[in-house]
C-alpha positions in Angstrom: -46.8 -32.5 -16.5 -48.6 -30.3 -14.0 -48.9 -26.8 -13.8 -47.3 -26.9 -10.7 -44.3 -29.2 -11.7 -43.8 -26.8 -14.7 -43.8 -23.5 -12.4 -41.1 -25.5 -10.3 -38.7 -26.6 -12.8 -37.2 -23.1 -13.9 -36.2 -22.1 -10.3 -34.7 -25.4 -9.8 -32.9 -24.9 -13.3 -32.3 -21.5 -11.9 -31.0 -22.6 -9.0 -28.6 -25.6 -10.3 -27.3 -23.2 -12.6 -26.5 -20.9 -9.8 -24.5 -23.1 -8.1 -22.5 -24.4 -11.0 -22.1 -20.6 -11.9 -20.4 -20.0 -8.1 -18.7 -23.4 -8.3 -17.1 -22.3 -11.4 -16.5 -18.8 -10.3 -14.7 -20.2 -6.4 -12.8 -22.6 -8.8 -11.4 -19.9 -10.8 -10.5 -17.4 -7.6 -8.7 -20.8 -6.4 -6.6 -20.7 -9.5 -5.8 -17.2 -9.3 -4.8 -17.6 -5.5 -2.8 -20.7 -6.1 -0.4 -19.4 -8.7 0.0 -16.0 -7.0 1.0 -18.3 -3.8 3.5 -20.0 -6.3 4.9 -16.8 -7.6 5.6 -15.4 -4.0 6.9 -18.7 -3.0 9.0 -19.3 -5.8 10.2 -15.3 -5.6 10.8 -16.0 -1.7 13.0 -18.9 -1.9 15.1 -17.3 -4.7 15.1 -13.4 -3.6 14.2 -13.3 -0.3 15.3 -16.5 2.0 19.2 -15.8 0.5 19.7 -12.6 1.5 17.6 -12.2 4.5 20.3 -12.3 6.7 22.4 -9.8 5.3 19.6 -7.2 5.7 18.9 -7.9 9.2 22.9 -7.5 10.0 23.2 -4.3 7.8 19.7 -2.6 8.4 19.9 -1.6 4.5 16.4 -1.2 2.9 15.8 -3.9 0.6 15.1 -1.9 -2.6 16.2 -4.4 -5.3 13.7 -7.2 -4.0 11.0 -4.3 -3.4 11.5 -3.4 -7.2 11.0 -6.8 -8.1 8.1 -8.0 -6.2 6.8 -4.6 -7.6 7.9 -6.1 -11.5 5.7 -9.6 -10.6 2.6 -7.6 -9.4 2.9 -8.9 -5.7 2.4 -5.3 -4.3 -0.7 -3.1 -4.5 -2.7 -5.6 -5.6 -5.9 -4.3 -4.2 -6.2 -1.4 -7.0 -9.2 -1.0 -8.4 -9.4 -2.4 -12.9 -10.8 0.6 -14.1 -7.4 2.0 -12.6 -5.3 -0.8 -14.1 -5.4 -3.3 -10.5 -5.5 -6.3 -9.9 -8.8 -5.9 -7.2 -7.4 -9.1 -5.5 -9.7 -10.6 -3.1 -8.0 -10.8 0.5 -8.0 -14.8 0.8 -5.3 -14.2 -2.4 -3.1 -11.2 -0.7 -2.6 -13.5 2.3 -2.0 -16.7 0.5 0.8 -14.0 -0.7 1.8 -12.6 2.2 1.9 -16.2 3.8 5.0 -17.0 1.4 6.7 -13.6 1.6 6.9 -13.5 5.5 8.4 -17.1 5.5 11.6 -15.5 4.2 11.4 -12.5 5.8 8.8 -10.4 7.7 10.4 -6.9 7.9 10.2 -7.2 3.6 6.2 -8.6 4.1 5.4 -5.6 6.4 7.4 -2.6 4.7 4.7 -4.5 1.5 1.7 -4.6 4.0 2.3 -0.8 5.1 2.4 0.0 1.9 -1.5 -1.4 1.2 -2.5 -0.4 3.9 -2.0 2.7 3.0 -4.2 2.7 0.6 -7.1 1.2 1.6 -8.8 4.2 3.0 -8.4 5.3 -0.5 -9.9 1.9 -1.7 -13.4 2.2 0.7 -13.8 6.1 0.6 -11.4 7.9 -1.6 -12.3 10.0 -4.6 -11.7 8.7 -8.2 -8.5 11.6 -8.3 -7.2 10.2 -5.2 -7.3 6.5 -7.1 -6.3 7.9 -10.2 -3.2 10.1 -8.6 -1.9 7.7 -5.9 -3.2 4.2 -6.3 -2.5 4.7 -10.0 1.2 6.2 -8.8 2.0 3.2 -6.8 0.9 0.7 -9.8 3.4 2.4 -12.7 6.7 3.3 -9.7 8.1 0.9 -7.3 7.0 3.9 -4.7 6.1 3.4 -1.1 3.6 4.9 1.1 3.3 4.9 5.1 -0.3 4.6 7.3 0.3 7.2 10.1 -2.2 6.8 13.1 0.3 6.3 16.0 1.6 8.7 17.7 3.8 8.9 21.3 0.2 8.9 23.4 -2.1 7.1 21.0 -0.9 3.5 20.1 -3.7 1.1 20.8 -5.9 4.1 22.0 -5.8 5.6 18.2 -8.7 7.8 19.9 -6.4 9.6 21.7 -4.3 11.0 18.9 -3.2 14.9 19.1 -2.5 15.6 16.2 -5.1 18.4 14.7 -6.0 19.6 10.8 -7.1 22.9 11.1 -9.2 24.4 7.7 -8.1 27.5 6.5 -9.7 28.3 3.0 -9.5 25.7 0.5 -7.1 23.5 2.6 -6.3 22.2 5.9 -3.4 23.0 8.4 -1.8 19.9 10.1 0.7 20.0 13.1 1.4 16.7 15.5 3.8 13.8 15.1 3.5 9.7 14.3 5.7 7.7 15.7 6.3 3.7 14.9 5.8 4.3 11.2 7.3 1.7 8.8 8.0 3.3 5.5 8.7 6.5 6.6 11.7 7.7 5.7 11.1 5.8 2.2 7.4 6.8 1.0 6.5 9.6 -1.5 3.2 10.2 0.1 1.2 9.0 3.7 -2.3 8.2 4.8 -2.7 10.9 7.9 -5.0 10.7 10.8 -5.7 14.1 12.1 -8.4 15.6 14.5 -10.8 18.5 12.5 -13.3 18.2 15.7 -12.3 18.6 19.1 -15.3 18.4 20.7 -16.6 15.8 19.2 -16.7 11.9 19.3 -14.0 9.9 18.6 -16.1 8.3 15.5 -16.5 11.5 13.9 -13.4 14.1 15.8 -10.8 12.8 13.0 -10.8 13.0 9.1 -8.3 11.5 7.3 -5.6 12.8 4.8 -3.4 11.9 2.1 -0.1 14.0 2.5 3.0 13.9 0.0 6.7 13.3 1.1 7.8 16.6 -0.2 5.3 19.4 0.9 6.7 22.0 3.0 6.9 21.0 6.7 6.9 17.3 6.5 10.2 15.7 8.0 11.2 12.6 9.3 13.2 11.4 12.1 16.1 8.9 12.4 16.0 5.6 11.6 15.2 3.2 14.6 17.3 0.3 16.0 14.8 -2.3 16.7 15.0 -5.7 18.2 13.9 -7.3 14.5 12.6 -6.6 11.5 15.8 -4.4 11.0 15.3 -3.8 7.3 12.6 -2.3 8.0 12.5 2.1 8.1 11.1 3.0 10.6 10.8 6.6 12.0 8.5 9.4 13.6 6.5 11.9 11.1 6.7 15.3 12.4 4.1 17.6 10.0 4.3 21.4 11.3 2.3 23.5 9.1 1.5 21.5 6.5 -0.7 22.9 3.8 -2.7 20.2 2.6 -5.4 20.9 0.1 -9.6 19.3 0.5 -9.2 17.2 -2.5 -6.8 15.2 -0.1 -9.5 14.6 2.1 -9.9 10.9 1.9 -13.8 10.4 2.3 -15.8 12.9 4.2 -14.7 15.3 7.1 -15.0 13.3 10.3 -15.0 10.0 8.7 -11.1 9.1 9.6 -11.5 7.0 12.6 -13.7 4.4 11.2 -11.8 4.4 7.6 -8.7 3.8 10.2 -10.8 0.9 11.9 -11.9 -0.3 8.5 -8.0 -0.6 7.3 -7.0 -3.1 10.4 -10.3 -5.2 9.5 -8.2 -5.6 5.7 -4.8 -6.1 7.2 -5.3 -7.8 10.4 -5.7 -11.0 8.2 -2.6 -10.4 6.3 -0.8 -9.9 9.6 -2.0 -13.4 10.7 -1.2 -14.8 7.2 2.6 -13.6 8.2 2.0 -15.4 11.4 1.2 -18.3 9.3 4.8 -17.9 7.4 6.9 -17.7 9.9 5.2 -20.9 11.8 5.9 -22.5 9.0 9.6 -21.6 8.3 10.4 -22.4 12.3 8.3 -26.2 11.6 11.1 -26.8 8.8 14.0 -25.1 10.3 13.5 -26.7 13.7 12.4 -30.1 11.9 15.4 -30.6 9.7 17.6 -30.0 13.0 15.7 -32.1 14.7 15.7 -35.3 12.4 19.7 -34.9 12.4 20.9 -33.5 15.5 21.4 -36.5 17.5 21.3 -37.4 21.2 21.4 -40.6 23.9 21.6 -42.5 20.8 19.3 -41.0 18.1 18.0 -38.2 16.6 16.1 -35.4 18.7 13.2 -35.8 17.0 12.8 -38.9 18.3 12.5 -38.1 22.2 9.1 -37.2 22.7 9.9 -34.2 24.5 11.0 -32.6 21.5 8.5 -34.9 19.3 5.8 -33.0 20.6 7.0 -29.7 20.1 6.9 -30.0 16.6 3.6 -31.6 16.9 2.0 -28.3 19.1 3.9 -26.2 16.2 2.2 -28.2 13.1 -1.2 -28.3 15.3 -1.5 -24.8 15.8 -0.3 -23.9 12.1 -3.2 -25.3 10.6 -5.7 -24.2 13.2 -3.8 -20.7 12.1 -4.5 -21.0 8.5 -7.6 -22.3 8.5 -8.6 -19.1 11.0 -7.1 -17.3 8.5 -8.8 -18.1 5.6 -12.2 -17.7 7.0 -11.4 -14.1 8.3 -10.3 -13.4 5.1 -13.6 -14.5 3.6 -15.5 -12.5 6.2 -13.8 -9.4 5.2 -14.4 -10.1 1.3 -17.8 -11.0 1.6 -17.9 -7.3 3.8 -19.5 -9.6 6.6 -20.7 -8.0 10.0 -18.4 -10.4 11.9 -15.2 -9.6 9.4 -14.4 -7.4 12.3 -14.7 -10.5 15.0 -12.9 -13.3 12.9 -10.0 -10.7 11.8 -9.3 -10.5 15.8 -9.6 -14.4 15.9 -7.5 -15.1 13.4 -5.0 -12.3 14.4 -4.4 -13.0 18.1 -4.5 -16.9 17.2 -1.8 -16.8 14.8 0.5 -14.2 15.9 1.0 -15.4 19.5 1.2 -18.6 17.6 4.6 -17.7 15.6 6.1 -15.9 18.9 5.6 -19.3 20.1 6.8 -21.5 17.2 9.8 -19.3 17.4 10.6 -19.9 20.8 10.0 -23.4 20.6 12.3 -23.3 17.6 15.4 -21.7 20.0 14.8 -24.8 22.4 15.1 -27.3 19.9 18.1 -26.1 18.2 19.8 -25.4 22.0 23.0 -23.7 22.0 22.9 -23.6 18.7 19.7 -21.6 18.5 20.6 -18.7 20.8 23.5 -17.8 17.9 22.8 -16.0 15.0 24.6 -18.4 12.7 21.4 -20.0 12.8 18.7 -18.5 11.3 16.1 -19.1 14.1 16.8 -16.2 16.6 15.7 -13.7 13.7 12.8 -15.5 13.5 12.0 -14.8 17.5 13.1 -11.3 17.3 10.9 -10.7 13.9 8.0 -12.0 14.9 7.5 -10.6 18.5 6.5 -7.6 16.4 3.5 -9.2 15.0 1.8 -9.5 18.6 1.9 -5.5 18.6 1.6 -3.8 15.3 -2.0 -3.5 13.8 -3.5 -3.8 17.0 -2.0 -5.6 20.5 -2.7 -9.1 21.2 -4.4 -7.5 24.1 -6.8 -5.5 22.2 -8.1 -8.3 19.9 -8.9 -10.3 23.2 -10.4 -7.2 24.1 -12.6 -7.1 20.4 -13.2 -10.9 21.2 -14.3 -10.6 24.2 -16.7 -7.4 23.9 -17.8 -9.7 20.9 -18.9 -12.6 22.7 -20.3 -11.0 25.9 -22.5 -9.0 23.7 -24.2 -12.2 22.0 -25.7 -12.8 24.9 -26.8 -9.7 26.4 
């Protein structure tokens, strides 16, 4: 053998075992995504498709089917090990998240919020701010709310008033959120405040974690909204609140891009709700169609409606497989996570709203009554086009993306 040959064969040795070693690690985070699917598909058909409606009538939190999604490990499932975690890689949550919005999407958002949350934590926060409130929400059924919006400063987070003002050991907050799901529910709140006036939007804000019960912290009513009804949703008002450093999550100044950095994470899972409820209007809207019958067979049949349900199943898998490669993006911590969360986002979302409506027309009459299930699916998913960031702002994140590869 020559010298040569011999210098070659360890790297390709190296290198077949390599790709063996990732084949046989993708295999195993396959397994681990597929039976959390199952679980959340298997707890959403038995918990959460039954009584559905009766949450969206009364507006009751769902607490019992929180609890128990809690119990099967469905919920804060980006915890760190060494804090007793689950560290699940996105492409899992939203093969979750997926199953959980098919049955409802006010239960997958008030679960979403509650990661979401927590992931400035996750990328930045100190080991006591793991420990005390990731750790928190793994032992207690507890919820937590991600406070950026306020009455001025929905899309344009930038523009947020409310200030943090240091005074000794610990900072000062006054200002109000509005739109936050959770709110009246959770025992403590990721807080976007300004420390910096004068400075740039990247570095004007810092972010805090602030519990439920401190002095000055109130919520307002609950709002009546057109879906998602289980859902608590209410205004923060914080006036005076004494918040001590240690709650600083990350440096001072380094709020807005943690905040960016959170809708990278859960603009994905949004999508993968998108995902769930295209899916539950394809089988709604295709079991009707397949027995409702008209001019002499069923509805299905006429191509008019044929190809609605064709457009639905088409753009559900184009969703999916969006999706799954945003997900990836952001796992791999990718420079274009940022790009193909947007994608897969806008793609999806605008997707359900669609599948939903489509879903009303095939079903007729029927469809614009809420004995049929598929007017809360048009009113719960209109919701996805706007939370987490507009339809109109990912087009705008696309489209800043795209001109800038060629300039």
């Amino acid at each position: 053998m020559s010298r040569s040959l011999q210098l070659l064969r360890p790297s390709v040795f190296s290198r077949r075992w390599m790709s063996i070693s990732m084949i046989r690690k993708n295999e195993e985070a396959q397994a681990i995504e597929e039976e959390f699917q199952s679980t959340a598909r298997k707890f959403c058909r038995d918990e959460i498709v039954p009584n559905a409606p009766k949450f969206d009538e009364t507006g009751e939190y769902p607490w019992d089917i929180v609890k128990k999604a809690h119990a099967l490990g469905l919920m804060n499932t980006d915890t760190p090990e060494e804090f007793g975690g689950l560290n699940l890689t996105l492409a899992a949550k939203t093969k979750i998240y997926e199953e959980i919005a098919y049955g409802d999407t006010a239960i997958g958002t008030s679960l979403m919020v509650n990661e979401l949350a927590q992931i400035p934590i996750l990328y930045a926060g100190s080991n006591y701010l793991k420990e005390k409130y990731m750790g928190w929400s793994l032992k207690e059924p507890i919820l937590a709310a991600y406070c950026t919006t306020e009455a001025d400063a929905g899309s344009d987070v930038a523009n947020a008033k409310t200030k943090a003002v240091k005074d000794g050991d610990d900072y000062i907050l006054d200002g109000t959120k509005v739109w936050i799901s959770n709110c009246g529910l959770a025992s403590y709140y990721f807080v976007l405040a300004k420390t910096d006036p004068k400075a740039s939007p990247s570095k004007a804000f810092t972010g805090f974690i602030v519990d439920r019960n401190l002095p000055g912290v109130s919520v307002g009513k609950k709002e009546r909204n057109m879906g998602q009804r289980c859902s608590d949703t209410r205004s923060l008002n914080l006036e005076g609140v004494r918040v001590p450093s240690k709650n600083v999550v990350g440096n001072v100044g380094q709020g807005f891009l943690l905040a960016m950095k959170a809708f990278d994470r859960t603009r994905p899972i949004v999508a993968a709700m998108g995902c769930g409820v295209q899916q539950r209007c394809i089988d709604e809207a295709g079991q009707y169609a397949v027995t409702r019958k008209c001019f002499g067979k069923a509805i299905a049949d006429h191509q008019g409606i044929g190809f609605k349900l064709a457009d639905m199943a088409v753009n559900l898998e184009a969703s999916r497989l969006l999706v799954e490669k945003a997900a990836r993006k952001v796992d791999a911590q990718a420079e274009d996570a940022t790009y193909y969360s947007s994608v897969a986002k806008v793609f999806s979302t605008d997707s359900a709203f669609k599948a939903a409506c489509e879903a009303v027309q095939i079903f007729g009459g029927n469809g614009f009554n809420t004995e049929y299930p598929v007017e809360k699916l048009l009113r719960d998913s209109k919701i996805l086009q706007i939370y987490g960031g507009t339809s109109e702002i990912q087009r705008l994140v696309v489209s800043r993306k795209v001109a800038a590869h060629y300039k």
